[in-house]
C-alpha positions in Angstrom: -27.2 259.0 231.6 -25.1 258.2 228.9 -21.9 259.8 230.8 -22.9 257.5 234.2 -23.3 254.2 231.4 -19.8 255.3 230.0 -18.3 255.7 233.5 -20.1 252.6 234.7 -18.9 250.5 230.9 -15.0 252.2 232.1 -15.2 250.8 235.4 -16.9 247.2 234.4 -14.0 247.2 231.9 -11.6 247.8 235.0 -12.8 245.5 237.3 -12.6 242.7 234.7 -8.9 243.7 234.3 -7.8 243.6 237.9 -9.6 240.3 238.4 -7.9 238.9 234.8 -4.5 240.4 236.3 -3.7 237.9 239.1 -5.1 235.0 237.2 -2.5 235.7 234.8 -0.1 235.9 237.2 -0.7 232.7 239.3 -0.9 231.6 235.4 2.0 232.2 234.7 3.8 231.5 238.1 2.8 227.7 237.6 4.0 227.6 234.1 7.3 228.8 235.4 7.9 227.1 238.5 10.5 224.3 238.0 10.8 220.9 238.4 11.4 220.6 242.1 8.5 223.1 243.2 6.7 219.3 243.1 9.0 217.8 245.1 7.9 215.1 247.4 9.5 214.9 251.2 11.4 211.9 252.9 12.6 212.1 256.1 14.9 210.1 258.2 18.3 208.8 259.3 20.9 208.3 257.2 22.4 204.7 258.1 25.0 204.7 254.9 26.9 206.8 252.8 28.0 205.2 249.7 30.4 208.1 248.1 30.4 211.9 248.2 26.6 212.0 246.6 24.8 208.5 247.4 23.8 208.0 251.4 20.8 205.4 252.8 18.4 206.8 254.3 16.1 204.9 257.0 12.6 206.6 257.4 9.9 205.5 261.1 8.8 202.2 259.3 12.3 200.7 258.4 12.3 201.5 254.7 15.6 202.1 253.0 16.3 204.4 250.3 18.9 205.0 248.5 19.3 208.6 247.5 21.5 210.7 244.9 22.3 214.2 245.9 20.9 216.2 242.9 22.7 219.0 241.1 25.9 218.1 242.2 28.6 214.9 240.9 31.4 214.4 243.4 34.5 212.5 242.5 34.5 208.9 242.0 36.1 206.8 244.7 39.3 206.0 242.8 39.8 209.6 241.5 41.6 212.2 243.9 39.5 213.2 246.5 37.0 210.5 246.0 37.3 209.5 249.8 37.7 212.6 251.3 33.9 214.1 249.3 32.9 210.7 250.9 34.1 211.4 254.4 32.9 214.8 254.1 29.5 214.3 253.6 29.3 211.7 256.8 30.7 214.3 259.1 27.6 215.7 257.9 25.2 213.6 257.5 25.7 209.8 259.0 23.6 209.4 261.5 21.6 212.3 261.0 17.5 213.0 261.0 17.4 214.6 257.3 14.2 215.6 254.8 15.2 214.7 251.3 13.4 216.7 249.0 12.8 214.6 245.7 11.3 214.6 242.8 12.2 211.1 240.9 14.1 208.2 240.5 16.9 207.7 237.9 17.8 204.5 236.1 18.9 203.0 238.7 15.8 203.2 241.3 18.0 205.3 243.4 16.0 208.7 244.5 17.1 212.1 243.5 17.0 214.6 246.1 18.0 217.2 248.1 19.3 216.6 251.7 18.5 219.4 254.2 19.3 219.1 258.0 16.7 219.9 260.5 18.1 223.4 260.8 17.6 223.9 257.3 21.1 223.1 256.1 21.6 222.0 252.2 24.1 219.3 252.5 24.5 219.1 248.5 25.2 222.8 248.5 27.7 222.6 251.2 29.6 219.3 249.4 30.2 222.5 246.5 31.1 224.7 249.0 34.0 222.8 250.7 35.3 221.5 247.0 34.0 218.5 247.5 31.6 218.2 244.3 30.9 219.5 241.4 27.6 221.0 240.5 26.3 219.0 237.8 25.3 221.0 235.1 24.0 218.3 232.9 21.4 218.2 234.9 20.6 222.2 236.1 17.0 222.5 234.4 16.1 219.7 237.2 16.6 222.4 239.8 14.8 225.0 241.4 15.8 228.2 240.2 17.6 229.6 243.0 19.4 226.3 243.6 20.5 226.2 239.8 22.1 229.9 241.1 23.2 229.0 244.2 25.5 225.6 243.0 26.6 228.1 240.0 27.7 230.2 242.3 29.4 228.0 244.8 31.4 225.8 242.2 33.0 229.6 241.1 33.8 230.7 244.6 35.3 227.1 245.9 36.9 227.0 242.2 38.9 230.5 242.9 39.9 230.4 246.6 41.4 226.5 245.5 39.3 224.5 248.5 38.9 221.0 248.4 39.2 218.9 245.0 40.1 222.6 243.4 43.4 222.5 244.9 44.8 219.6 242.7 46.4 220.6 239.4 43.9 220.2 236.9 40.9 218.3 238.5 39.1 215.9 236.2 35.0 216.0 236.7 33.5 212.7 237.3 31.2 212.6 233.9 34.9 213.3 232.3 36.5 210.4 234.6 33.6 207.6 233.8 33.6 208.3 230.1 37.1 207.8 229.8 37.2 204.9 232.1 33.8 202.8 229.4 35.9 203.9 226.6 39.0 202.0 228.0 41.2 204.4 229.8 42.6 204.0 232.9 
């Protein structure tokens, strides 16, 4: 009897293990997920783009939003390539039925989000991919994880094969270009 109560003490033991086991992991899955993983959803057309990472969006009841890509800073409009980041993102998204994924508003009251196409398309990630932005670092820890990679890696690959705003001499970054421009330059 006192083998069965050992065997029976082993296996109660067990059993409270594997049921502690995937609390621990959803535990610690929710204390890791980022930011973004509570991001809310907008959809609708966008009716405006301001510059290579502002637009308007228009949802079903005619409210207007205006929303800053997030994890990426394109060139301002008077620095080089400032237009074209601007006419690149409303070849691809003006007019458009988008979601923006978001997760809060900056000083501003603009919305911060991420602009996917119905298909599934990540318009800020393709604005890095053509040259056309920078991913904004400054602000990384705001991202999902495998968007933080994913704008990492994009910036590197559109740095080295020289597209877009990476083919000028020595582009300046936008943070770079509106510090200089408050402390009097330019």
């Amino acid at each position: 009897m006192k083998a069965a109560s050992c065997i029976f003490a082993n296996q109660r033991h067990t059993m409270s293990s594997l049921l502690r086991a995937p609390f621990s992991a959803l535990l610690l899955a929710a204390l890791l997920l980022p930011l973004q993983a509570s991001a809310d959803i907008l959809q609708g057309r966008v009716v405006g783009v301001t510059d290579g990472d502002t637009i308007t969006l228009l949802d079903s009841s005619k409210t207007q939003y205006k929303i800053r890509l997030s994890g990426i800073d394109a060139p301002e409009k008077k620095q080089p390539f400032g237009q074209r980041s601007k006419e690149s993102l409303s070849a691809m998204a003006y007019g458009k039925e988008i979601y923006v994924e978001w997760f809060k508003k900056d000083r501003y009251g603009r919305t911060i989000g991420k602009l996917v196409t119905k298909q599934g398309q990540d318009i800020n990630l393709e604005q890095i991919n053509s040259g056309m932005a920078w991913h904004y670092k400054k602000y990384e820890k705001e991202q999902a994880w495998e968007d933080r990679l994913l704008y990492a890696e994009a910036e590197v690959r559109a740095e080295r094969t020289r597209v877009g705003l990476w083919s000028a001499p020595n582009p300046v970054p936008p943070w770079e270009y509106r510090k200089e421009k408050r402390n009097g330059g330019e």
